[in-house]
C-alpha positions in Angstrom: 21.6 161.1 88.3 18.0 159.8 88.8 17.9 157.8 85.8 21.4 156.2 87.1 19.9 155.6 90.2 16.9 153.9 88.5 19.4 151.2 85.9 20.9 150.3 89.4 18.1 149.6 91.4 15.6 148.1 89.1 12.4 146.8 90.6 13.7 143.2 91.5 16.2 144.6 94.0 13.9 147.1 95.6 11.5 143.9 95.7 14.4 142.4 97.7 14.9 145.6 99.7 11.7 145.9 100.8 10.6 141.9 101.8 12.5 142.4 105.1 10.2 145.1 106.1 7.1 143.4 104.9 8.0 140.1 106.2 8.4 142.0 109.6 5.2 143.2 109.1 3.0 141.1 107.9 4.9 137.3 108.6 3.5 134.3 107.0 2.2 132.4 110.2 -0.1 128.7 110.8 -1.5 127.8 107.7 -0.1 130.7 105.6 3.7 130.1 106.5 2.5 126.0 105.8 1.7 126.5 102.4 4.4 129.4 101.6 6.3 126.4 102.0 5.1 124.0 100.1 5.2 127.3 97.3 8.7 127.7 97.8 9.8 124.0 97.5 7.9 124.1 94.2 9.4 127.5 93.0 13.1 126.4 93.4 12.3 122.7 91.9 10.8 124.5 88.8 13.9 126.9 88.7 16.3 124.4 88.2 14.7 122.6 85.9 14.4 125.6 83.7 18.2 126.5 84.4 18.9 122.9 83.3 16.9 123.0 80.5 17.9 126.6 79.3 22.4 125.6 79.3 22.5 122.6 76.7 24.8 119.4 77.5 27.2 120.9 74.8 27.5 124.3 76.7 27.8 121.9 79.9 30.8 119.7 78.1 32.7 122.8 76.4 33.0 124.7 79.8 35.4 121.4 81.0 37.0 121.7 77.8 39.2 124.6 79.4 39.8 122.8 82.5 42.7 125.3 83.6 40.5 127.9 84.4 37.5 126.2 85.9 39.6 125.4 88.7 40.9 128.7 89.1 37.2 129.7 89.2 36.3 126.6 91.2 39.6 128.0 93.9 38.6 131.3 94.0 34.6 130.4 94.8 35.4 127.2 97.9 38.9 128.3 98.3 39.8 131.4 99.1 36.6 132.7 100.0 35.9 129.9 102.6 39.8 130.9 104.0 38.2 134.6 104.0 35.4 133.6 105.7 37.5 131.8 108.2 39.4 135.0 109.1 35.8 136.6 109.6 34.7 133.5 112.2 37.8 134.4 114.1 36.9 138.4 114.7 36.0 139.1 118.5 32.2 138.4 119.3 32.3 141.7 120.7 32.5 143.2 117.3 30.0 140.5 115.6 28.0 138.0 116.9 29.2 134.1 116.2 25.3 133.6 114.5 26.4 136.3 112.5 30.0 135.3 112.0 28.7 131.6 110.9 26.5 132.9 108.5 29.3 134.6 106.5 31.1 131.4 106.8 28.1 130.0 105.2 27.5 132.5 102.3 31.7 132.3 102.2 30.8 128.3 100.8 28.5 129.0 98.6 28.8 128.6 94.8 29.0 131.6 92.1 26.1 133.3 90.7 24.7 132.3 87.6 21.9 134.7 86.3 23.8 137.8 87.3 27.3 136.7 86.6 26.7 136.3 82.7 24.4 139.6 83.1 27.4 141.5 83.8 30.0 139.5 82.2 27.7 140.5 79.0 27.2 144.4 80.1 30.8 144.7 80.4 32.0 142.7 77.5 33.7 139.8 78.4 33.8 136.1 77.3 30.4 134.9 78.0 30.4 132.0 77.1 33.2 131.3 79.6 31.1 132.7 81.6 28.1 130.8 81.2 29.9 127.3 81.5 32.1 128.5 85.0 29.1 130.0 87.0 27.0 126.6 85.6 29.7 124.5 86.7 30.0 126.0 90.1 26.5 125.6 90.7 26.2 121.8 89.6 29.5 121.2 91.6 28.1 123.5 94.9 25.2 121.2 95.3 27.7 118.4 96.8 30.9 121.3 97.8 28.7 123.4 99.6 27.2 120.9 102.2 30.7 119.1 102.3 32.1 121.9 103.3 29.2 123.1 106.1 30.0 119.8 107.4 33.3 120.2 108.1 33.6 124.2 108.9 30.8 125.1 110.3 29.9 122.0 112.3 27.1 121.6 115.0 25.7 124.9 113.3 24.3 123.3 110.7 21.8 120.2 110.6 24.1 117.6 108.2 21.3 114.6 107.7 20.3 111.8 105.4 17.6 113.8 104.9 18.5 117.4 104.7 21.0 115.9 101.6 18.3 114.1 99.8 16.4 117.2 100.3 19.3 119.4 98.6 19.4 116.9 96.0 16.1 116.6 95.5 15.7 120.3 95.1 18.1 121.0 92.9 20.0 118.2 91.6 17.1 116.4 90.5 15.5 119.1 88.7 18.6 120.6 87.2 19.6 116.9 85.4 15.7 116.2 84.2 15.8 120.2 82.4 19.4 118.7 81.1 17.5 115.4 79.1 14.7 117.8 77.7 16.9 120.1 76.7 16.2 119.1 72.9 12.7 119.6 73.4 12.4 122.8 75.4 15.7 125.0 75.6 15.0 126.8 72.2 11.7 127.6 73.7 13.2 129.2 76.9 15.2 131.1 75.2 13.1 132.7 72.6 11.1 133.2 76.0 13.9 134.3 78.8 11.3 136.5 80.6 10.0 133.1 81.9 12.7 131.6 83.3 13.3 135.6 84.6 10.0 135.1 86.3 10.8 132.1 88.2 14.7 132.8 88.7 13.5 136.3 91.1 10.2 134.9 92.0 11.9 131.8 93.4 14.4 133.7 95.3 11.6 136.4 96.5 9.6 133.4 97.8 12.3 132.0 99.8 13.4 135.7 101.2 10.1 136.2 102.3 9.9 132.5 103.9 13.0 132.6 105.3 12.4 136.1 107.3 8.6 135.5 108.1 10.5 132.8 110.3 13.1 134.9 111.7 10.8 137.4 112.7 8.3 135.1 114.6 11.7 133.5 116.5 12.2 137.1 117.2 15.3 137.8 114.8 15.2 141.8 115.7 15.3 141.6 119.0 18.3 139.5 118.4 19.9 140.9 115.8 20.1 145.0 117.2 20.7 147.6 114.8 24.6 148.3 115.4 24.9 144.4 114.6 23.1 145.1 111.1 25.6 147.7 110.5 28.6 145.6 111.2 27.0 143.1 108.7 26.8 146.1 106.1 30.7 146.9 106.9 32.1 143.4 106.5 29.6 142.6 103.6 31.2 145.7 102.0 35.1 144.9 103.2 34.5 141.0 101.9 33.1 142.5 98.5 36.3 144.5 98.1 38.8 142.0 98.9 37.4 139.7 96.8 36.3 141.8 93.8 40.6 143.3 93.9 42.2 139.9 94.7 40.7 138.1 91.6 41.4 141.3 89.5 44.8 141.2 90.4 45.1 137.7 90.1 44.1 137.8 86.3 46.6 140.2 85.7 49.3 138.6 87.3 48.2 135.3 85.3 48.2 137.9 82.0 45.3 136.6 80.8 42.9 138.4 77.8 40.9 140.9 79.4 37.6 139.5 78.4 38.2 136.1 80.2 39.6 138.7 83.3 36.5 139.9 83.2 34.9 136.3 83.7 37.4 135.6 86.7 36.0 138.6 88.5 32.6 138.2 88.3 31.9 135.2 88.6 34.9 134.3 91.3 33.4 137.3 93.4 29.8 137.0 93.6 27.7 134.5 95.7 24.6 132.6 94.7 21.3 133.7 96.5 19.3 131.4 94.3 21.3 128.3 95.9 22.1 129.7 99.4 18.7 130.2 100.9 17.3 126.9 99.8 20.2 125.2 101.0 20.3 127.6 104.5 16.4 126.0 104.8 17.3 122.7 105.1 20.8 123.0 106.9 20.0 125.2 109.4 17.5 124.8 112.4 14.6 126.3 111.2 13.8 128.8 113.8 17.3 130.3 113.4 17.5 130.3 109.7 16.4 133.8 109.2 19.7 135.0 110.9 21.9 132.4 109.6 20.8 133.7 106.0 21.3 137.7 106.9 24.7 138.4 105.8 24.3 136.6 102.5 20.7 138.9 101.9 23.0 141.8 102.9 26.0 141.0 100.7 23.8 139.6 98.2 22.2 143.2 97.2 26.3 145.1 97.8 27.2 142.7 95.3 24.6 143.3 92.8 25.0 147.4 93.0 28.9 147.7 93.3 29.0 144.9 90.1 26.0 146.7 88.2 28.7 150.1 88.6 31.7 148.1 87.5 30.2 146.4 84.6 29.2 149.6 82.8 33.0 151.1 83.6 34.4 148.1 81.8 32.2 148.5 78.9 33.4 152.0 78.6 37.2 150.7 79.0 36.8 147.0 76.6 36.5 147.3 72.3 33.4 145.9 71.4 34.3 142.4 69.9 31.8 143.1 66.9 32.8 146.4 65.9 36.5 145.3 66.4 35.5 142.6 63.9 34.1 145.1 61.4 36.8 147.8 62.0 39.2 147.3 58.5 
């Protein structure tokens, strides 16, 4: 039981766990806060660039070969789960605050996962290289969905500028197309060396937790945010999870497709991208309400990573393994 508990939450999500806490303690403040960031700008810029650099153009150009199911993916991930988070919006403010409400609407328009959806599309055996070109595809495309769609759900919540674009494109568009042209020169590098881009991929999103609720706590975040709020979070973080995680399952099966590519439809139509969120939650939202705005998506975030971490191994244990199927007679 302890080693289970130790595969689930390996050190990068008790790192995430434990940020709030320390960040509550200890916030970044004056010059500190300043130059965290100035360290986080960097940190994303450089992750990017590394994810560009790591998926070659071919990978890029054979995940629109099978059109079809990109835009399931694509329907699933600014679809249905913006309608979902719609239905959340609409609960009574007596049950959870509209900051709260709005920032499930947010993390309800954000693109897929990309690091963890092919880490569990592998674990459990599915087709990852589907997987690798739909989660790539909705990140590239969330860059211009995501603040699209702030602009027109979410409204005067959200800071929709000529500059906070060129900032989100700056960020992460940039970077993401100049990895793309060097491909050729340093993808075989990155991955004979994945621990790098590893390094970057958590460290970036560590930098920006930590940024994001150094601010919220010197705006005062707990004394807005009480404790039975955080637990209504928790609930609807965990309801959300479930509807999402047994719609898409469903709808695979209903569609009869091979259970491998199933597999891709649930993982990566179900799970939310941290990496993208909080950078674009930074220079969306007003910055000394950013650290609530961002809340639900920490707190769904680390569900999604524990409940998928279960149900990957469970479908290994349930799927052939394509190689030995290969070598059976």
């Amino acid at each position: 039981m302890l080693s289970r508990l130790r595969r689930v939450l390996d050190p990068f999500l008790l790192l995430l766990l434990m940020l709030p806490v320390v960040a509550t303690l200890v916030p970044a403040r004056g010059v500190a806060a300043d130059a965290l960031d100035h360290l986080t700008v960097v940190a994303i810029c450089l992750l990017f660039f590394l994810h560009g650099a790591k998926l070659s153009p071919a990978e890029t150009r054979q995940g629109f070969s099978r059109w079809g199911f990109q835009l399931l993916v694509l329907g699933c991930t600014f679809l249905i789960f913006p309608l979902l988070g719609l239905g959340i919006v609409a609960l009574p403010s007596s049950v959870l605050s509209p900051v709260m409400a709005t920032g499930f609407l947010f993390l309800c328009i954000l693109p897929s996962t990309v690091q963890s959806s092919i880490a569990f599309t592998s674990i459990a055996r599915g087709n990852v290289a589907l997987a690798v070109s739909s989660a790539s595809i909705s990140n590239v495309l969330g860059v211009v969905l995501t603040p699209l769609l702030a602009a027109f759900l979410l409204g005067s919540a959200v800071e929709i500028t000529a500059e906070s674009l060129l900032g989100i494109f700056g960020q992460l568009v940039v970077p993401f197309v100049a990895g793309q042209l060097l491909h050729r020169r340093i993808g075989p590098w990155l991955k004979g060396h994945s621990l790098a881009v590893s390094v970057v991929d958590q460290g970036s999103v560590l930098l920006v937790v930590y940024a994001a609720f150094s601010v919220g706590v010197t705006q005062g975040l707990w004394q807005v945010v009480p404790p039975s709020q955080l637990l209504v979070v928790v609930l609807v973080s965990c309801v959300l999870l479930a509807i999402v995680l047994t719609l898409f399952t469903c709808l695979g099966r209903v569609l009869r497709m091979d259970r491998p590519d199933q597999i891709v439809l649930m993982f990566c139509g179900s799970k939310k991208s941290q990496v993208s969120g909080l950078p674009m939650a930074i220079l969306l939202f007003p910055s000394e309400q950013v650290g609530m705005y961002v809340l639900p998506l920490m707190i769904f975030h680390l569900i999604q990573l524990l409940v998928c971490a279960v149900i990957a191994r469970r479908a290994a244990s349930r799927t052939p393994d394509p190689q030995s199927a290969n070598r059976s007679p």
